[in-house]
Residue, then its C-alpha position, 0 to 999 in steps of 0.5 A: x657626720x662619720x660617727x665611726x673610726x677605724x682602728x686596727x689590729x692584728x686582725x685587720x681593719x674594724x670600725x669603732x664608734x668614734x665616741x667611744x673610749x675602748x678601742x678595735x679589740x673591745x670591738x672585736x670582743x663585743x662583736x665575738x662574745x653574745x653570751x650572757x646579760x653580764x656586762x663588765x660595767x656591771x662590776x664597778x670593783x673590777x674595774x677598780x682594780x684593773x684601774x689600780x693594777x694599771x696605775x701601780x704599773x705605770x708608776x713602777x715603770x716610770x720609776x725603772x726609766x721605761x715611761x717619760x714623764x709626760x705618758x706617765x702623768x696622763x695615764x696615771x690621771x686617767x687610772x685615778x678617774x677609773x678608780x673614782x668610779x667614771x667610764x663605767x660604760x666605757x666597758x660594755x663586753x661580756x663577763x663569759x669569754x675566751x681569750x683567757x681574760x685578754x679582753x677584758x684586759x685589752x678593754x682597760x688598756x684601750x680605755x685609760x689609753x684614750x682617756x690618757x690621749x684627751x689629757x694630753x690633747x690629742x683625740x682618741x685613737x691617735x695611738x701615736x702618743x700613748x699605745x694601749x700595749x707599749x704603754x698602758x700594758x707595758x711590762x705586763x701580760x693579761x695573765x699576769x695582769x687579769x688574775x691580779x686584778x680580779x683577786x683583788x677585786x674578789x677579795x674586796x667584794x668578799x667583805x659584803x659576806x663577812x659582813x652580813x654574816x656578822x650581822x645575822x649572827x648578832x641578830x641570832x644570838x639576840x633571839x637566843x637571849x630573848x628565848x632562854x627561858x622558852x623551853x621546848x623539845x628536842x628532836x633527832x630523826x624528827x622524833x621527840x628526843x629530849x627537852x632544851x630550849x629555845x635560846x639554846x636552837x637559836x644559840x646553835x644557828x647563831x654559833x654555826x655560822x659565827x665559825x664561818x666568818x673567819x673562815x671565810x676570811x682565811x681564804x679571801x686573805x689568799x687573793x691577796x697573794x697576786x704573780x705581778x711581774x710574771x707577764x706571760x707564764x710567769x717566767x717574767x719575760x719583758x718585765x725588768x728587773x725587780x718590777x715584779x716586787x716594786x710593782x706589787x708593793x705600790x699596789x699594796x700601798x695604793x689599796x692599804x691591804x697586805x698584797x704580797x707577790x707570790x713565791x713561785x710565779x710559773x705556778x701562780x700564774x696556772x693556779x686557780x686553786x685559791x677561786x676553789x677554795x673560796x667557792x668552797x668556803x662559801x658552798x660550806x656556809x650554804x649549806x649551813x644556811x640552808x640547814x637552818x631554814x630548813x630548821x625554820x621552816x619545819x617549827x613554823x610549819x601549821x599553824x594547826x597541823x604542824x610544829x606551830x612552835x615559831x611564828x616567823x614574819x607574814x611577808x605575802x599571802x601564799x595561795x591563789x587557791x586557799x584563803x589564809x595561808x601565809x608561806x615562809x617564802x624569806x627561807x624559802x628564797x634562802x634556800x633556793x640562793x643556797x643551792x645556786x651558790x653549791x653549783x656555782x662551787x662546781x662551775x668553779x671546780x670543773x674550770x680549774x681542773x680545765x687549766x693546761x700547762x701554764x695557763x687556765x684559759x677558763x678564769x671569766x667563768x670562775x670570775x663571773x660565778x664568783x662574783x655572782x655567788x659573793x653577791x646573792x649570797x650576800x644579799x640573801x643574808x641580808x634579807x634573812x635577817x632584816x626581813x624574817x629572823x628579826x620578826x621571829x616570835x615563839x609559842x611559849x605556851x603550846x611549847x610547853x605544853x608540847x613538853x608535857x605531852x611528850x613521850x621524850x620527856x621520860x629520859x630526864x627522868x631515866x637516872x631517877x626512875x630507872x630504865x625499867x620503869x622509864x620503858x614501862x611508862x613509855x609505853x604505855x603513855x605511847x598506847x594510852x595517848x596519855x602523858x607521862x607526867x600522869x602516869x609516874x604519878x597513878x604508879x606512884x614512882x615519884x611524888x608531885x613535888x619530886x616530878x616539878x622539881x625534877x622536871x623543873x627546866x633548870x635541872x633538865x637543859x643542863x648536866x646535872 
């Protein structure tokens, strides 16, 4: 039994196997691009919207007396199975290609091609009945259609980081309440500074990283503007009159978001400044991110001979050598993810300036690396919160005592004492190994009572 059928292209001739869904240039595809394990069936939202992309323009061109009846109905049919997420195997090419999407483009126009094919009764590849280009891609281009496809598909996926950002933010500020009343010191240049708390630490990660969500909400909004209706340079060459519009508000009312049809669409269709923007956004969360596992890291460092002043989650035993010890491997994974997604941000950068004239040939990389990046940043969050920051625990005691100890503390009482007097002490607690508590005390400077309620934490967190 031939378990091939041959198909052509272009090209010429090429053997496709004969169950298959795609057709000759998905073949040709599969056969070019052996680069990365990064399949497009692995990117269900993708495809989803490549499915919505397709049925939007289906429908508009059987609204503008370009399709009949019969085509319209069988590949409408078939773009609503892609989007209830069926055929997902039907899509087996590479994420990084050449070819500027046409691919990845051409893979869904084969697919929904044959589906459409089956419902109408026919077998697949009798093309006769429903071409992959006259009919699925009718008024369209792959670079009109790719980058429209992939915005939506970004900014749909850009809802996992917001997402998990907001619930690491409440879990943050959760903590910063339950710390309120922990009082510790400060510390710049990794010098004892001035007394705060706790909650006040964890109050500052909480408030870092809210400012982040609706940032990143700004620019994922920019995917929403899409260049439908530009077809190959954005001049609108074989699409009809007012496709352009119609077309883009049927995919606004099928996906129940503001898409909106870009203003300028020669510029749209050569612009990848808005995939920047976005990996920007996401590289300037990651660094805040890491910043603060770095921060996290350094108070649970110990637990005898470092800060001691948080315990985070004991999640794996952390030496093949030494009995006892126990790593902060959940920030140390997060820091690692961070730097991956700043990269990443470069990656994008560099394939945006590589564009030319009237097209970027370079939009698979951005959308793997994208992709990638919303993933793993948002997977990272997650693990941050559930497995390490909602486990957190402080020293109460030895961070009070740390207080006491502390040369630092003497600049809350720098307005009371002098600064004079607050450099002699200083000094000589610095020398002596002696606390500063003590010594203003044996100077006679300020009496017990004076000393508590000076050094009473509520006079000494906040301007007084």
């Amino acid at each position: 039994m031939n378990s091939f059928r041959t198909e052509t292209d272009l090209l010429g001739d090429l053997q496709v196997p004969v169950n298959a869904y795609y057709g000759v240039q998905t073949q040709r595809a599969i056969n070019n691009f052996k680069i990365s394990n990064h399949k497009l069936s692995q990117y269900p939202i993708f495809i989803k919207s490549l499915a919505a992309v397709k049925l939007a323009a289906v429908e508009t061109n059987y609204e503008l007396g370009l399709i009949n009846e019969t085509i319209k109905d069988a590949i409408s049919a078939a773009c609503k199975e892609l989007l209830n997420g069926a055929y997902l195997n039907e899509f087996p090419i590479d994420m990084i290609q050449g070819g500027a999407g046409t691919s990845v483009n051409m893979n869904a126009n084969e697919v929904i091609a044959n589906i459409a094919l089956e419902k109408m009764g026919y077998q697949k590849g009798d093309y006769q009945h429903c071409l992959p280009n006259d009919h699925v891609n009718l008024s369209q281009s792959t670079n009109d259609a790719y980058p429209t496809a992939l915005k939506l598909a970004l900014f749909q996926s850009s809802k996992l980081i917001t997402d998990a950002l907001e619930k690491l933010f409440f879990s943050l500020d959760r903590k910063a309440k339950e710390f309120e009343g922990v009082i510790k010191m400060g510390r710049t240049q990794l010098q004892d500074a001035v007394p705060m708390t706790l909650g006040q630490e964890f109050e500052a990660f909480a408030f870092t990283l809210k400012k982040e969500i609706p940032y990143l909400q700004e620019h994922a909004y920019q995917f929403l503007e899409v260049n439908m209706g530009a077809t190959a340079i954005g001049t609108g060459l074989n699409a009809p009159k007012g496709y352009a519009q119609l077309c883009t508000e049927k995919l606004a009312a099928l996906l129940n978001e503001p898409v909106k049809l870009a203003e300028n669409l020669v510029e749209a269709t050569s612009d990848t400044s808005g995939f920047v923007a976005y990996a920007g956004a996401m590289k300037k969360l990651a660094v805040k991110l890491s910043k603060i596992c770095n921060d996290l890291r350094l108070l649970a460092s110990g637990p005898r001979a470092g800060l001691y002043e948080i315990n985070l989650p004991a999640k794996q035993p952390g030496s093949s050598i030494m009995p006892g010890k126990v790593n902060p491997v959940i920030p140390e994974v997060v820091n690692q993810v961070c730097f991956k997604i700043i990269g990443n941000e470069l990656t994008i950068s560099l394939a945006a300036e590589a564009g030319q004239l009237q097209l970027n040939v370079m939009e698979p990389i951005i959308a793997l690396t994208l992709f990638e990046s919303i993933e793993i940043l948002s997977n990272a969050i997650d693990t941050l919160r559930v497995e390490c920051v909602e486990g957190i625990t402080a020293n109460t005691e030895h961070l009070k005592n740390e207080v006491y100890r502390s040369i630092g503390i003497v600049t809350a009482l720098n307005p009371i004492i002098g600064y004079k007097n607050s450099t002699k002490i200083a000094k000589q607690a610095l020398e002596e190994n002696r606390s500063v508590y003590d010594l203003i005390l044996e100077h006679n400077i300020l009496t017990k009572e004076q000393l508590d309620t000076y050094l009473d934490p509520k006079n000494m967190l906040n301007p007084h």
